[in-house]
N, C-alpha and C positions, 0 to 999 in steps of 0.2 A: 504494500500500500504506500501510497505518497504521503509524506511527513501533514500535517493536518495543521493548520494554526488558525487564529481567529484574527479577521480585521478590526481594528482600533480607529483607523484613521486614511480617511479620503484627504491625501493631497492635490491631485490637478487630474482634469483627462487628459490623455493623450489621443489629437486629434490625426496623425498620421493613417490611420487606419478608417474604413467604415463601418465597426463594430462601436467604438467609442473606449477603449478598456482605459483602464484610470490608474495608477498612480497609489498604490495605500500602504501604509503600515500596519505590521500586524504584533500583534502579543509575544511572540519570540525576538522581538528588535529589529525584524528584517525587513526590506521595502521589498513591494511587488510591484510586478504590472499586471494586473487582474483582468481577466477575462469574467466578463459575465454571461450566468444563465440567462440572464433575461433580455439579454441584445438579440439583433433582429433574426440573426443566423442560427440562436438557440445552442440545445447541448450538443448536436451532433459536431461543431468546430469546434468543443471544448473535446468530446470523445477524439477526434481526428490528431488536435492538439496533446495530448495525454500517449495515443501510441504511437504516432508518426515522433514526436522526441523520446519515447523509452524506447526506442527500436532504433535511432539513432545514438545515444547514449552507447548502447550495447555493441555498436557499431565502432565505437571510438571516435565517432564525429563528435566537435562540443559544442554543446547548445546548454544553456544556463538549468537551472535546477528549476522541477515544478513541483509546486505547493498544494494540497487544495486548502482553499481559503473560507473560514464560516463566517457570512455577513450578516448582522444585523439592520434590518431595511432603515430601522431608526436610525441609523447615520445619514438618511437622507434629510433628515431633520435641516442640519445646517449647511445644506448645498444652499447657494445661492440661484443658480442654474438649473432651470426645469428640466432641462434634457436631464441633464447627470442625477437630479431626485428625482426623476419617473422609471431611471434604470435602474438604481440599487434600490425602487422599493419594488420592481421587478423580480430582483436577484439576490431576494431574503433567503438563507439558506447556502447550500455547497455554492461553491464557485472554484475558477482556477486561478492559480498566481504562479507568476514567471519571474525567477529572480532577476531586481532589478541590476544593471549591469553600469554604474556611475560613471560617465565620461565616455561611455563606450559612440564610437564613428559609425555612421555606415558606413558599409567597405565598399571603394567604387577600386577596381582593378586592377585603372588607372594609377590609380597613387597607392596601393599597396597588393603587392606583389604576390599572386597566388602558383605555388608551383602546382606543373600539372596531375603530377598525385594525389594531391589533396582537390585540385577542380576536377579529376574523374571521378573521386569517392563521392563527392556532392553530388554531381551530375547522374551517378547510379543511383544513387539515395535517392533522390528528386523522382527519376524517373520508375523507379520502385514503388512508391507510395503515391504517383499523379501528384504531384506538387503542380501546382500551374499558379503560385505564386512565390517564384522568384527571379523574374526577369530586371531586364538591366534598367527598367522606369520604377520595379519597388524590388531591390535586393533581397530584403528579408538578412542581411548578413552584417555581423555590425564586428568591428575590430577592437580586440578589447585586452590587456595587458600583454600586448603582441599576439594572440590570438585570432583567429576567426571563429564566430559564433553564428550558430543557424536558429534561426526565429523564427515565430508566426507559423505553423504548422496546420491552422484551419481550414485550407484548402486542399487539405490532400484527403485522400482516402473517398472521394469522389462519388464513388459507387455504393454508399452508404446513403444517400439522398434517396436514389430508386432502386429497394434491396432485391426484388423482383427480377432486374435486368442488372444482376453485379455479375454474374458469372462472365460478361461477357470483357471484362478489366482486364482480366489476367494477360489477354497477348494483346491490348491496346497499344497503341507505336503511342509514344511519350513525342511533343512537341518541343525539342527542345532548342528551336533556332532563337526563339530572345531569351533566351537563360542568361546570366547576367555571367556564369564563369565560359560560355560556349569558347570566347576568343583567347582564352589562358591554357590551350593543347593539351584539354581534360586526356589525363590517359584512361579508357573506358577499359580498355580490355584488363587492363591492374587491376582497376577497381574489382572487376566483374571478379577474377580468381582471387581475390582477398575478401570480398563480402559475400558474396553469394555463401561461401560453406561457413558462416557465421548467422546466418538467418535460417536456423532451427527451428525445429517445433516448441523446444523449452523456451527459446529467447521470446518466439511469437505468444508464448500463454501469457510468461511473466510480462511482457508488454500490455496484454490488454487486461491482465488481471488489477491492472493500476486505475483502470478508469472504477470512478464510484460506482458502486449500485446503483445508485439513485437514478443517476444517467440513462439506465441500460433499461430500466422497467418499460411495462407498457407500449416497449416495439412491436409494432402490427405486425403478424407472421412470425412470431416467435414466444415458444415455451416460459420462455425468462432470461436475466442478464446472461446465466451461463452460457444460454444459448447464443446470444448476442455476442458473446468474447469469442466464442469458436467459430462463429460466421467469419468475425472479421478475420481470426487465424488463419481459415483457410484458402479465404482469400488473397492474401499476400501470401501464402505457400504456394498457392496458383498461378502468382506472378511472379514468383523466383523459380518455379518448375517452368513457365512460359518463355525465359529469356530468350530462346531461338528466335521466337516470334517479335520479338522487341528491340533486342539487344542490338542486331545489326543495323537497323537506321540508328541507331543511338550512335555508334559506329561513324556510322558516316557522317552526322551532324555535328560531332566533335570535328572531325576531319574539314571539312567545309567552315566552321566556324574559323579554325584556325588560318585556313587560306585566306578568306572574307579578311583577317587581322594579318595576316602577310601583307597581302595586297595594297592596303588602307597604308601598311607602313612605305612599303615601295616608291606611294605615291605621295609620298611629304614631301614639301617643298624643300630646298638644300639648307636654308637657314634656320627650318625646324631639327637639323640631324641634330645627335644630341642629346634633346631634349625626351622626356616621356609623351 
């Protein structure tokens, strides 16, 4: 289970995003960035949020520590701001918190340097889970005590919206030409022989066995949460048995992205050489 702490204190939203998460303090000293139940997109980006980072975690990729957070709606008391008090009296009860990461950059490519090992691990991971948000207009990656960190994880796991029509995820071709590492000569095929035999059946339980109960109830077409954790398990065991069907555009999209970033340098003017 995720460490459990209680919010204390709404400091600021954080308006970057279209969820609205906010900024809080909680009972153990620590600041979050909170995801709430009650935002428009609901619990399923907090469930997507919760295994898409323990399955990266497990991965050795770093993405900060998640919490879940008990809100009391009564903090909405002294928002001065209707938006932000119509959402935490929405979001009484669990919530998610993402350790807050003080100072931390986003990382644009440009100004700090990602080797290609580490953008094909990204770029497998992304394309494993359907991330379809981290392109080069919202990185999601933020640089932080020389670190790269992977953030924002509610957009993945996609085929959790219509569970009806998920069987068909597993050999979807991943889009990955505005990924924001495509131009940094992701090594995919690395990746692919260093993660794939690390994304288990155990890694995949203990991943979803982090999301709350509470989350999981009440999914139409299913028994109960257990059932819901094993849905999502075998689904991503469908997508790492599927890489045939994936993997080689993924392949080529690295490959292409790097030329597209040869080419662009090629053609700098002479008094840009030099320079980044």
């Amino acid at each position: 289970m995720l460490p459990h702490v209680t919010a204390t204190r709404y400091v600021t939203p954080l308006r970057e995003g279209g969820s609205l998460p906010g900024l809080m303090e909680a009972d153990d000293l620590g600041t979050y960035v909170v995801k709430f139940v009650g935002a428009g997109q609901g619990r399923k980006t907090l469930i997507a949020e919760v295994i898409a980072g323990q399955l990266a975690r497990a991965l050795d990729l770093p993405v900060p520590d998640l919490v879940t957070v008990e809100l009391d709606p009564q903090l909405a008391a002294g928002e001065p701001d209707q938006e932000v008090q119509d959402l935490l009296r929405r979001s009484g009860g669990l919530n998610l918190g993402v350790d807050y990461l003080p100072g931390a950059l986003d990382l644009d490519p440009a100004a700090f340097a990602v080797d290609p090992g580490l953008a094909g691990r990204v770029l497998w991971f992304d394309a494993l889970v359907g991330n379809v948000d981290r392109t080069w207009r919202n990185p999601n990656l933020l640089y932080w005590h020389g670190r790269l960190h992977l953030i924002d994880h509610g957009a993945t796991l996609t085929f959790h919206h219509p569970w009806p029509s998920a069987a068909g995820f597993a050999e979807r071709p991943y889009d990955a030409r505005d990924h924001v590492l495509i131009g940094c000569a992701p090594d995919v095929a690395a990746a692919d022989r260093e993660l794939a035999p690390l994304v288990t059946q155990g890694v995949l339980a203990a991943a979803t066995a982090d999301v709350p109960q509470r989350w999981l109830v009440d999914e139409p077409g299913f028994g109960g949460p257990d059932a819901v954790r094993a849905a999502y398990a075998r689904q991503l065991q469908s997508r790492v048995d599927a890489r045939p069907a994936w993997l080689p555009a993924l392949q080529a999209a690295a490959l292409a992205g790097e030329s597209a970033r040869t080419e662009r340098k090629a053609s700098r003017p002479s008094w840009l050489e030099g320079r980044r």
